[in-house]
N, C-alpha and C positions, 0 to 999 in steps of 0.2 A: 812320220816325219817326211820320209820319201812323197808323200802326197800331197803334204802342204808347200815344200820347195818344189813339185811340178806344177801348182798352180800357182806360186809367185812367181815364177819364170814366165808362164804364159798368159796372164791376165797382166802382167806388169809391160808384158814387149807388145801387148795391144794398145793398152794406155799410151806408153810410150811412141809409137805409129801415130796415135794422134797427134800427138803435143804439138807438132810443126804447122797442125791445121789454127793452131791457138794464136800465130804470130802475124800473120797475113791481116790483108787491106781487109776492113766487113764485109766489101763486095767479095772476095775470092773466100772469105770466112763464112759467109752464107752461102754462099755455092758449094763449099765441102761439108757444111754440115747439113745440108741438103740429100746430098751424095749419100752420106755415113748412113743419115736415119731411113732412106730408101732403102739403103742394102740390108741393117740391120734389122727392119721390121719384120714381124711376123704372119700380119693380120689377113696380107691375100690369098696364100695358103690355108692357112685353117678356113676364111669361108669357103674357098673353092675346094673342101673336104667334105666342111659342114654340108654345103649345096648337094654334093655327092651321093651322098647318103640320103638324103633327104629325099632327092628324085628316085630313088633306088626302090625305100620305101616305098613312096607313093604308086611306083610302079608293082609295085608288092614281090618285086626280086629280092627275098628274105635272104639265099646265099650270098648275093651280089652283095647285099648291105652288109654283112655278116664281116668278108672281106673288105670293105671298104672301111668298115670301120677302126681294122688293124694299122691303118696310115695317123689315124687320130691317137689311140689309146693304147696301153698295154696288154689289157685284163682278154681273157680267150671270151671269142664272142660264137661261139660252135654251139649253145644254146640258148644263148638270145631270142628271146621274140622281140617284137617290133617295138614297146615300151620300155623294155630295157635297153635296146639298141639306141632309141630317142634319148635316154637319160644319161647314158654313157656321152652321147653326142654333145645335149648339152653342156656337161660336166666340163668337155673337153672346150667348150666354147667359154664358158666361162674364166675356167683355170688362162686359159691362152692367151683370151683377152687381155688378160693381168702381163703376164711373164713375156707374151712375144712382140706388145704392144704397149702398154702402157707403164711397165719400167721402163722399156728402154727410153720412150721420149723422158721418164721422169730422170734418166740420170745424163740425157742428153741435156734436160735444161741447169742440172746439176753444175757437169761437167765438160759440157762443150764433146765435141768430136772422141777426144781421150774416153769421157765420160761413155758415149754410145757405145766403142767399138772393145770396152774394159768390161762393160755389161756384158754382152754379148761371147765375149771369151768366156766368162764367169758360167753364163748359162749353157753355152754347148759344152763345155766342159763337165758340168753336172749333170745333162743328160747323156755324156757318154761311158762316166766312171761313178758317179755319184748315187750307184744304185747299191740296194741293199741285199747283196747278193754276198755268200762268202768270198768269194771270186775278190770281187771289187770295193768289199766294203771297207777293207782297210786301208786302201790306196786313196777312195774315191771322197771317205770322209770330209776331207781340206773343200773339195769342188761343192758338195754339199750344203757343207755348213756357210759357206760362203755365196751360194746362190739362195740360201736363205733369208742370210742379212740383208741382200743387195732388191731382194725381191721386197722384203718391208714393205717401203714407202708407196712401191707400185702399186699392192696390193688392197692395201689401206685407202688411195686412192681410187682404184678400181670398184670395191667397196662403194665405198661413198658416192662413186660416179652413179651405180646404179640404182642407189637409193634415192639418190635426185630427180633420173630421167627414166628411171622405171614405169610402166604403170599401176604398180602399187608401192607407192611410197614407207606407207606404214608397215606391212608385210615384210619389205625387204630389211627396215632396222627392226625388226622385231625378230626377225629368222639370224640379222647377220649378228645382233647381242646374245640371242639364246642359244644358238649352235655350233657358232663356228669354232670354239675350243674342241667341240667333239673331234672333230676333223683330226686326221693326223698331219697334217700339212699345216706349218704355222699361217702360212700363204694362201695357198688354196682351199682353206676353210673359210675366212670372210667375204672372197665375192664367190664361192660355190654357193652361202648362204645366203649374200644379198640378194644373187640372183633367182636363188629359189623363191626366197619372199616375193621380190618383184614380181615372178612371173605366177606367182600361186601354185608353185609343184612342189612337190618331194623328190629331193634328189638323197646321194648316199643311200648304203643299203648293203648287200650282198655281190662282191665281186669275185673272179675267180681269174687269178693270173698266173700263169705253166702249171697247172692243178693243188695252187692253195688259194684254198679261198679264203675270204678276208670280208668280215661282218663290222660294216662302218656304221658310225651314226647316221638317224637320217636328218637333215637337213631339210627344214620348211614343215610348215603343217598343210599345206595346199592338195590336189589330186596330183594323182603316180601320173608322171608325164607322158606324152603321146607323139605321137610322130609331129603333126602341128606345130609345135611346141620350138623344132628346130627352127623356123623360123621367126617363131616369135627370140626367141635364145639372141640369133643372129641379129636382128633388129636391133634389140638391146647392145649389145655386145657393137654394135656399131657409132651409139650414140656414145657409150664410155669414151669410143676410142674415138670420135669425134671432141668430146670433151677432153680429154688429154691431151688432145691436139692444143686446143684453144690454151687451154692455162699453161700447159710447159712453154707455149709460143711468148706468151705473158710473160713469165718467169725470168725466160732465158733472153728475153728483150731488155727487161728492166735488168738484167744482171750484167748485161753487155753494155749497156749505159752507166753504169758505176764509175766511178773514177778511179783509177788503178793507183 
């Protein structure tokens, strides 16, 4: 109970922050929700990670990547070789895509300014307590379940994004209907899946995080991924979120033209 009134208090007083951005001329109303979805995106981070790791590899600094890659994921990467390193990478390009990018425009065109910076509480807040540890699991349930619901739509569309502008169209709905229930993430199994299709790998498998390991479905019927692969990852992962762009801009146009 303690968990679900810490996160109505503070996903309600983010909303709330916005609402004044809701009343303003559309010129001062697009310049703050201009502001909101700058601050709250995600997307330049994860590449300039993804990038990271990537030159790391290639430079075949197996430590360096090793480390680098703890800025992305959680899973111990102390015996990674360089394919699992790459598949963790993409994984994480994938999932992020979704969650740091393409909900938030989706509830940005939802909900205006409120809508962005209500996301964004929801989601730091799940990644701070929303883990499933004994520790936190009790507290952190409310932040949880609620960054689950909120991710939905994102997710579903990020999905989709990829199976549009992938270079394998059929692959990615054929990977993202066959597997993404495996997933333990309601979220992060349909565009971990689309993107596998898309890009013809196999992702999911065998992780291992503070020394329990954790044997996931795999995800795609393609080849075990390769260092290459991060860029291909990124590329993708770029055109979703170019696509998100376009249609929430759509969306949240046509819904600002409505007659109140």
């Amino acid at each position: 109970m303690h968990g679900a009134a810490h996160v109505a208090v503070l996903v309600g007083a983010a909303v709330a922050l916005g609402l004044p951005a809701e009343r303003v001329r559309p010129t001062v109303h697009a310049a703050l929700t201009a502001a909101a979805t700058w601050a709250v995106l995600g997307g330049t981070t994860l590449s300039r990670e993804a990038d990271a790791v990537d030159t790391l590899l290639r430079d075949e600094d197996l430590d360096g990547a090793r480390q680098r890659l703890t800025h992305l994921v959680g899973r111990d990467p102390s015996e990674l070789g360089p394919g699992e390193i790459a598949r963790a990478v993409v994984e994480s390009v994938a999932e992020n895509t979704s969650d740091a990018v393409v909900a938030p425009l989706v509830w940005g065109a939802i909900g205006g300014v409120p809508g962005l910076l209500g996301y964004r509480a929801a989601n730091t807040l799940d990644a701070m307590v929303g883990h499933r540890t004994p520790r936190l699991e009790r507290f952190g349930w409310a932040a949880a379940r609620l960054d689950d619901v909120l991710n939905l739509p994102g997710s579903r569309l990020s999905a989709v994004l990829a199976v549009l502008l992938g270079p394998d169209h059929a692959g990615a709905c054929r990977a993202w209907h066959r597997d993404a229930r495996a997933h333990p993430s309601p979220n992060a199994g349909p565009v971990e899946a689309a993107f596998a299709g898309a890009l013809g790998v196999r992702l999911g498998g065998t992780n291992v995080y503070a020394g329990r390991t954790e044997h996931r479905a795999v995800l795609g019927d393609g080849r075990p991924v390769e260092a290459r692969d991060i860029v291909r990852a990124r590329t993708l992962a770029d055109r979703v979120g170019l696509g998100a762009v376009v249609l929430s801009a759509l969306a949240a146009g046509r819904a600002r033209r409505r007659p109140r």
